[in-house]
Structure formats: C-alpha cells, structure tokens
PASEBA-1860 file (N, C-alpha, C; in nm, 3 decimals):
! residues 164
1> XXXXXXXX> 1.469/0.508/0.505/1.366/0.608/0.491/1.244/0.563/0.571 ~ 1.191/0.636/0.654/1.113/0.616/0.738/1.007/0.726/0.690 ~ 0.882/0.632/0.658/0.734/0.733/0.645/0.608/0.700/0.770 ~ 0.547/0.811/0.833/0.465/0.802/0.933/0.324/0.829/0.850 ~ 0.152/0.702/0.882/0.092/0.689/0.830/-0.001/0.712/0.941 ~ -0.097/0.787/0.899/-0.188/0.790/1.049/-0.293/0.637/0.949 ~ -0.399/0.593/1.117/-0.436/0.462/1.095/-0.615/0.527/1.059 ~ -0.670/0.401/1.038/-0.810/0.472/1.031/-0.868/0.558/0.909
9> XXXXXXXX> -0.766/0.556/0.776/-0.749/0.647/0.683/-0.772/0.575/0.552 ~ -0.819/0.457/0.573/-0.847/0.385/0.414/-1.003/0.406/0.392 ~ -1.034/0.487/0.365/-1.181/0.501/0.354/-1.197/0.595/0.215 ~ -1.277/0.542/0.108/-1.306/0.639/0.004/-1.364/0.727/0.034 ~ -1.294/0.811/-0.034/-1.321/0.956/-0.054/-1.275/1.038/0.057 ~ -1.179/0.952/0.188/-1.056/1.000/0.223/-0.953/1.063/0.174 ~ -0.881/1.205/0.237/-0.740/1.222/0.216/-0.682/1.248/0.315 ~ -0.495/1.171/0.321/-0.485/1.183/0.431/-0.321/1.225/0.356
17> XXXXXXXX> -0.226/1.307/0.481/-0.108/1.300/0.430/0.011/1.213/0.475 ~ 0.120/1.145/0.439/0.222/1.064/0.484/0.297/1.174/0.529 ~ 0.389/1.166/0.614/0.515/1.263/0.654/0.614/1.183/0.694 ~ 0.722/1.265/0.648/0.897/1.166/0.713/0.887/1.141/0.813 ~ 1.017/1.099/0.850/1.009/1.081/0.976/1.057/1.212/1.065 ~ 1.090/1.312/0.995/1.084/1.456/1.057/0.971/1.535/1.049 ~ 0.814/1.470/1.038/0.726/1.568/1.032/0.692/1.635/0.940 ~ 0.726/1.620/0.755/0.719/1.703/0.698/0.653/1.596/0.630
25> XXXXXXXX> 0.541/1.683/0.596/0.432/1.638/0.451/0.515/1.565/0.335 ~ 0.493/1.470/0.297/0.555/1.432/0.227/0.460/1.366/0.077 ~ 0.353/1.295/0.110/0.275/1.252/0.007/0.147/1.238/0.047 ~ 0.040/1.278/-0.005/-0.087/1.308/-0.038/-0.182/1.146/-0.081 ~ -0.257/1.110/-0.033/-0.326/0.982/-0.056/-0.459/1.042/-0.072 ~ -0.500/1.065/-0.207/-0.610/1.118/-0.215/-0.743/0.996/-0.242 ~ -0.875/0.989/-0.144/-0.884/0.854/-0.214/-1.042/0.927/-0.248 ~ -1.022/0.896/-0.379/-1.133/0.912/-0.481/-1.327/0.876/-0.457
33> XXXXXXXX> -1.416/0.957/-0.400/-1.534/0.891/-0.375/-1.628/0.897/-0.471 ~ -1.710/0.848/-0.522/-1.839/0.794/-0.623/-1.792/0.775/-0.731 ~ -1.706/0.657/-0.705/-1.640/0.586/-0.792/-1.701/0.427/-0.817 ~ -1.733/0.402/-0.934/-1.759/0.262/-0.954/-1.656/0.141/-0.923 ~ -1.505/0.197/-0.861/-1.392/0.093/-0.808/-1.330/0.182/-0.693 ~ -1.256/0.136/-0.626/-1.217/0.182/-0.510/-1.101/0.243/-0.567 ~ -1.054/0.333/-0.549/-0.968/0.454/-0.585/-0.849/0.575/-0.510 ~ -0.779/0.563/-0.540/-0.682/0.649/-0.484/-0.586/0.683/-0.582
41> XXXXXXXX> -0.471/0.829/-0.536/-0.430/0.856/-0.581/-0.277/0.914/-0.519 ~ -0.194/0.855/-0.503/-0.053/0.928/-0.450/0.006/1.017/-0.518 ~ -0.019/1.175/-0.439/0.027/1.302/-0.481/0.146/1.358/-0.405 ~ 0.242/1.427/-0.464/0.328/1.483/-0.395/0.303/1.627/-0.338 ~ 0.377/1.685/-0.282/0.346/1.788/-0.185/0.237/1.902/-0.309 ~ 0.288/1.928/-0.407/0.295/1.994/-0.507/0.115/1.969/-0.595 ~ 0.104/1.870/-0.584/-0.055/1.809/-0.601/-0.032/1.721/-0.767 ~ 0.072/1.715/-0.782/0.112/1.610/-0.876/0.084/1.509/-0.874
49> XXXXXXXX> 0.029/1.397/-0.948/-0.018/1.255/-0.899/0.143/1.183/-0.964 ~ 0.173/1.110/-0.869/0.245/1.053/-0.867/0.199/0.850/-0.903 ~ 0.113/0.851/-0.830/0.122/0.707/-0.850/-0.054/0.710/-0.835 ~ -0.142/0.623/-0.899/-0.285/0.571/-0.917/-0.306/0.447/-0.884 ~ -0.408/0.440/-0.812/-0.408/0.280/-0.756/-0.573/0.279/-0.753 ~ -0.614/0.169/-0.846/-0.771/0.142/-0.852/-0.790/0.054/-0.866 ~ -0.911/-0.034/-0.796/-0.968/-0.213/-0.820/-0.963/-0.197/-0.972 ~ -0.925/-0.334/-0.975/-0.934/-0.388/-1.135/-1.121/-0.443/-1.108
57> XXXXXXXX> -1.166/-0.382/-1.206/-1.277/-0.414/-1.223/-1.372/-0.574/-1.253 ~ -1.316/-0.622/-1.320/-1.362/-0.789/-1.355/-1.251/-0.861/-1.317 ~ -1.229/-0.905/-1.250/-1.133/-1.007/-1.186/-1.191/-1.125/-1.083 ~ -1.145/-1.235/-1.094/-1.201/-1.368/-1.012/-1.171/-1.344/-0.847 ~ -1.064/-1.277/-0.830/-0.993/-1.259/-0.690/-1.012/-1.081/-0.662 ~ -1.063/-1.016/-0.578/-0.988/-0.874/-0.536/-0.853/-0.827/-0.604 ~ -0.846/-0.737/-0.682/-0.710/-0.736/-0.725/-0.698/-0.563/-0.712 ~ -0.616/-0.532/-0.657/-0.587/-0.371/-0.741/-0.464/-0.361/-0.807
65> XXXXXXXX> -0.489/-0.225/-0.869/-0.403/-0.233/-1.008/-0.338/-0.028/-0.960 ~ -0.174/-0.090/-0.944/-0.071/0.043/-0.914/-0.075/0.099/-1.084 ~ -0.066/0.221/-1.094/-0.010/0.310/-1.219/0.076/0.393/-1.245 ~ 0.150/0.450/-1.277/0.240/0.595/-1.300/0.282/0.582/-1.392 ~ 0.193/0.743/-1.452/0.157/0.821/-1.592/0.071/0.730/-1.652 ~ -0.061/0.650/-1.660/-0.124/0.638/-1.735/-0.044/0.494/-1.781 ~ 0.046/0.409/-1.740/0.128/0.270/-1.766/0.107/0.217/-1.628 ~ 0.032/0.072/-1.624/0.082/-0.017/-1.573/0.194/-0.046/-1.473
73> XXXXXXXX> 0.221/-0.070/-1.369/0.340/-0.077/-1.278/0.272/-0.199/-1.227 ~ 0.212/-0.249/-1.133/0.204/-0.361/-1.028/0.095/-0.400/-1.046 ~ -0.003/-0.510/-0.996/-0.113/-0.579/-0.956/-0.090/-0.655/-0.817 ~ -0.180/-0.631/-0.712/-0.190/-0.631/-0.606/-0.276/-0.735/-0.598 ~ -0.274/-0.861/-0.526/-0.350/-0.994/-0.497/-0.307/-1.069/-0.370 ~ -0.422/-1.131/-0.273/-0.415/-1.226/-0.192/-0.354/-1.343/-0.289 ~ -0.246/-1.360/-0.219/-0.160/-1.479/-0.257/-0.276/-1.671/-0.260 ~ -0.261/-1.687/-0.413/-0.342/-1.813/-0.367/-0.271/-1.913/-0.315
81> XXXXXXXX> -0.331/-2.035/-0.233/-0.272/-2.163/-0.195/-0.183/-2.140/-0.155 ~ -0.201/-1.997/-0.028/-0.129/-1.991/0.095/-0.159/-2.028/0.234 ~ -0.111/-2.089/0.288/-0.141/-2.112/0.451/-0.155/-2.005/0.522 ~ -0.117/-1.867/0.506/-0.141/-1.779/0.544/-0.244/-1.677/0.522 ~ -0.306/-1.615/0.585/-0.426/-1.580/0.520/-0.365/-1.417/0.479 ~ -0.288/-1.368/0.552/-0.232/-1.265/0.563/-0.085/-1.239/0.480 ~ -0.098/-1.315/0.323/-0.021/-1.315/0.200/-0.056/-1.226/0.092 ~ 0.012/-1.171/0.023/-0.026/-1.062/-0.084/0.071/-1.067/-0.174
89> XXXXXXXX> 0.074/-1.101/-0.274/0.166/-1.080/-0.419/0.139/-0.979/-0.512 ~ 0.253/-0.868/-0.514/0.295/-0.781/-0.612/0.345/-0.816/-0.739 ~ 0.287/-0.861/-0.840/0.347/-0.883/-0.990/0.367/-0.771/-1.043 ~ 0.487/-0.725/-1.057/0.565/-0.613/-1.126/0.561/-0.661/-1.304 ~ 0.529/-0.495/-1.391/0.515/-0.536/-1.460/0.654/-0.627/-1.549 ~ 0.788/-0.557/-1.499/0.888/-0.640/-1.557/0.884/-0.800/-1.519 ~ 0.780/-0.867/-1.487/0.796/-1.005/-1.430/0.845/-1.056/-1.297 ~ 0.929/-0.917/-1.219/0.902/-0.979/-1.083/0.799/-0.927/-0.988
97> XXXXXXXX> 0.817/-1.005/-0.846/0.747/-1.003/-0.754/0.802/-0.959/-0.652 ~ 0.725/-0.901/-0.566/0.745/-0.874/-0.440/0.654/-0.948/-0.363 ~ 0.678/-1.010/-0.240/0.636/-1.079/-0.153/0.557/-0.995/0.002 ~ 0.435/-1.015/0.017/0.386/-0.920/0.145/0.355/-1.035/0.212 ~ 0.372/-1.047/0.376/0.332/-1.093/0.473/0.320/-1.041/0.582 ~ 0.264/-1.089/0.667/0.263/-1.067/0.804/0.091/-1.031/0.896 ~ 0.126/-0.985/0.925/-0.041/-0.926/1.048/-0.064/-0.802/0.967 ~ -0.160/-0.807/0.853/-0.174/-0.689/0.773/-0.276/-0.632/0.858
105> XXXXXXXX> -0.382/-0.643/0.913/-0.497/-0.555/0.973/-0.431/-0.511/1.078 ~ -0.282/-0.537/1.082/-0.248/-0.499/1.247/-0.148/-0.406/1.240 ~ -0.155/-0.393/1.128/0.015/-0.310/1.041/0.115/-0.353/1.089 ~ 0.153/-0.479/1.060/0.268/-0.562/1.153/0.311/-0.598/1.000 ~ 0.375/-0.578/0.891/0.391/-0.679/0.804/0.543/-0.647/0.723 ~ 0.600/-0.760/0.615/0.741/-0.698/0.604/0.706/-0.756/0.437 ~ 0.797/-0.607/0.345/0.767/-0.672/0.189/0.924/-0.681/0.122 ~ 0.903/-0.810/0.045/1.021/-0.876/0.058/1.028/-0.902/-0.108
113> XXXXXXXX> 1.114/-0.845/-0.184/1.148/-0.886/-0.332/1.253/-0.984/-0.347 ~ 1.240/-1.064/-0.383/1.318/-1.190/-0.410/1.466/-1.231/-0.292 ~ 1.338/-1.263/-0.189/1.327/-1.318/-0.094/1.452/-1.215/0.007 ~ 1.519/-1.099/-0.027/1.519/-0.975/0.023/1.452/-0.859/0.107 ~ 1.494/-0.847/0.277/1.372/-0.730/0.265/1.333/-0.599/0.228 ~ 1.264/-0.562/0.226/1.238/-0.404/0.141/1.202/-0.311/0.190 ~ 1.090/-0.380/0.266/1.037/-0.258/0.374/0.987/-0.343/0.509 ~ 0.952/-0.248/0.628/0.873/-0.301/0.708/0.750/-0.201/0.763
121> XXXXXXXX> 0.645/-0.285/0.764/0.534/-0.180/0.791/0.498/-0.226/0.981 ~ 0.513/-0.100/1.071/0.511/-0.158/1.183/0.421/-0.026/1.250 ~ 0.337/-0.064/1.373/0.312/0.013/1.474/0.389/0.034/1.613 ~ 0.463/-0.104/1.631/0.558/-0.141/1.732/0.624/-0.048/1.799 ~ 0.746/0.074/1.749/0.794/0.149/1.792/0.733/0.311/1.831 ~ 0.636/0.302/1.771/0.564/0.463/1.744/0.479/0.443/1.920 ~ 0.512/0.562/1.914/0.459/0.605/2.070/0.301/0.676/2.055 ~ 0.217/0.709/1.881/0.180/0.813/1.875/0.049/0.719/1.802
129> XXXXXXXX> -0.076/0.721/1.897/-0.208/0.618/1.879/-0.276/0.647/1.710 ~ -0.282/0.508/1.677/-0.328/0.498/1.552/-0.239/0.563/1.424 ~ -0.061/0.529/1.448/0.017/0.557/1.346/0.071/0.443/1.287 ~ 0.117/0.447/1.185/0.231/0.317/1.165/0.335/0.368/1.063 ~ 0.439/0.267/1.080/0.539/0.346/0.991/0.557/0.260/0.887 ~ 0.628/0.333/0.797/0.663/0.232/0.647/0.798/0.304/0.638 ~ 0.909/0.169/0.673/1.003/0.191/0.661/1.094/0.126/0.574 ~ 1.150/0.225/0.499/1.183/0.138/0.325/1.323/0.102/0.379
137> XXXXXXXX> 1.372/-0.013/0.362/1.531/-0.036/0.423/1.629/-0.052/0.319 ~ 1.576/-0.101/0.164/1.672/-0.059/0.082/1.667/0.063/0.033 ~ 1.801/0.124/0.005/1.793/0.249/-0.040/1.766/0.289/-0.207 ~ 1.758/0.139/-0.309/1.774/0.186/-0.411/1.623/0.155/-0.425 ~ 1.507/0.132/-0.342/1.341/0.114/-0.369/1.265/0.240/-0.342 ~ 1.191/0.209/-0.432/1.069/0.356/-0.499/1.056/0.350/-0.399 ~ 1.009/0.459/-0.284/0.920/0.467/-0.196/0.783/0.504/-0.219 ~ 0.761/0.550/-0.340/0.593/0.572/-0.370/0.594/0.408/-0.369
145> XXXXXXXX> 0.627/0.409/-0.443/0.554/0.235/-0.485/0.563/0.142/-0.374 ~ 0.681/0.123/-0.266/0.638/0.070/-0.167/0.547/0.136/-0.073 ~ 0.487/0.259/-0.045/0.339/0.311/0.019/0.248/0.284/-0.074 ~ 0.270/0.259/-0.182/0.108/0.262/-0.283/0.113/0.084/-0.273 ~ 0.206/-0.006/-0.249/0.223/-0.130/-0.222/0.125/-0.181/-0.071 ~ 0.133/-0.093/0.008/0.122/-0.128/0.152/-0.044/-0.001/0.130 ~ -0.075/0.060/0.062/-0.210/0.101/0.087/-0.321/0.026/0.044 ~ -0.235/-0.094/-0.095/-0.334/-0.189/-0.122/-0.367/-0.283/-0.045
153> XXXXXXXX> -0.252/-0.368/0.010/-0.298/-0.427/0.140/-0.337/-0.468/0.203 ~ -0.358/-0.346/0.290/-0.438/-0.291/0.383/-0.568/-0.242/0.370 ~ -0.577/-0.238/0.228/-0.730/-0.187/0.181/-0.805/-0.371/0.169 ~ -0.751/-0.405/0.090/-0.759/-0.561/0.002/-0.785/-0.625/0.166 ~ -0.723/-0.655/0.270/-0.738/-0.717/0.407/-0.853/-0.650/0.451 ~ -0.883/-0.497/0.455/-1.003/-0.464/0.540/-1.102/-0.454/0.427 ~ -1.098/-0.496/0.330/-1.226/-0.521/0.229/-1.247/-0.667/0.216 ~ -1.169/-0.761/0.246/-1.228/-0.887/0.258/-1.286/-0.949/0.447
161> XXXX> -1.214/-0.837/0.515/-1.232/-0.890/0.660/-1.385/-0.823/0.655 ~ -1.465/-0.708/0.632/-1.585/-0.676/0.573/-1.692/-0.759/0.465 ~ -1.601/-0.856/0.413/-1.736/-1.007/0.350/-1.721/-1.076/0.464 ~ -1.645/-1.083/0.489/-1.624/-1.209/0.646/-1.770/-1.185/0.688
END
C-alpha cells in the first residue's frame, strides 16, 4: 500500500489530504490550531476521525500520544541513549514497539516492529516536488497508525530541529 504525502504540511492548524497511490483522497490530517498542545487529527474521506494524535502535556522528553476512540494506542519518543539522533520509539499499548530510523527531516526513514520492516517513508522515487510516500509493506499493518506513526516524527524532528 502506497500513500502520497505532500511536504511542507506539519504546521498547526494545517489540513492537508493523503491519497493512494492512484490519486484518490484517502485520509484527512486535520491539524488543530489554538491549542495548548500540538494537535491533529486523522479523518477519513467521510470526516470521521479515525485516529488523534496530541503532545502529551507534562513529560521530561517531547512525547506525542496516538488515540482511536477516546483509548490510548501508541506514545511517540526520541529514542534515548541513541547514537543516532534520527531514532524514535513507538510503545504500543499491548507492550510492543516499533522501531523508527533513518533521515527523518529528509523523509528518508524505515519503521520496523520487531526488528521486521513495516513501512518505508521515502522521497527517492516520486518525481512530484515536495511529496513523499509512506509505503506500508506488510499487508496485515494499520495504515492509519503507520501515517499517524510517521506524522509524529516528523513533527517531534522539526520541533526539536526549531530549539536547535
């Protein structure tokens, strides 16, 4: 499953839409403005919220926090006492993890659940300025949750490259 992301689109109180890889609207990234946390919301064509993604408010590290229906799903964190600066850990609430690496400000990166890959987020092949794709390679993974995975990110990287 291949999803096309235009670039330039993490900005509150942004909305932008994902589409297949045939061009068709597919999910809605609504991102929430005059908000006391940074905010978004993954809607389906239909305007259904599908998945909620908002900074956890008191936390020692940047963290955001995935939802669907009002429960808990993921927490989103720069990986500590990594050599890489460009590490991100998904703690699922059943106790596992998913693994993010790679050139996140560059949309170069691949997310990997127990030590499996899952998706790859790339600009590499796209002919079409300021896109990137999120391409889910197993077939039995949420694809909301791997785009609401890869919008934190990318938010979490260009909100700390901004304290820099």
């Amino acid at each position: 499953m291949r999803f096309l992301v235009r670039d330039r689109i993490l900005g509150i109180g942004d909305d932008w839409w994902i589409e297949d890889e045939h061009g068709r609207k597919v999910y809605l990234v609504d991102g929430k403005a005059m908000r006391l946390r940074d905010t978004f919301e993954l809607k389906d064509t239909e305007g259904r919220v599908l998945i909620d993604i908002h900074q956890k408010m008191f936390a020692l590290r940047d963290t955001m926090v995935i939802e669907r229906d009002g429960e808990a799903l993921a927490r989103v964190r720069r990986k500590r006492l990594s050599l890489l600066r460009n590490h991100y850990r998904v703690a699922l609430v059943d106790g596992t993890e998913l693994d993010v690496s790679g050139k996140i400000l560059d949309r170069e990166f691949a997310v990997e659940y127990d030590g499996e890959l899952l998706a790859v987020v790339s600009r590499r092949p796209l002919a079409v300025r300021d896109t990137y794709g999120v391409d889910v390679v197993r077939e039995d993974a949420d694809p909301a949750l791997v785009i609401a995975v890869a919008v934190c990110v990318i938010h979490l990287a260009e909100k700390e490259r901004e304290e820099d």
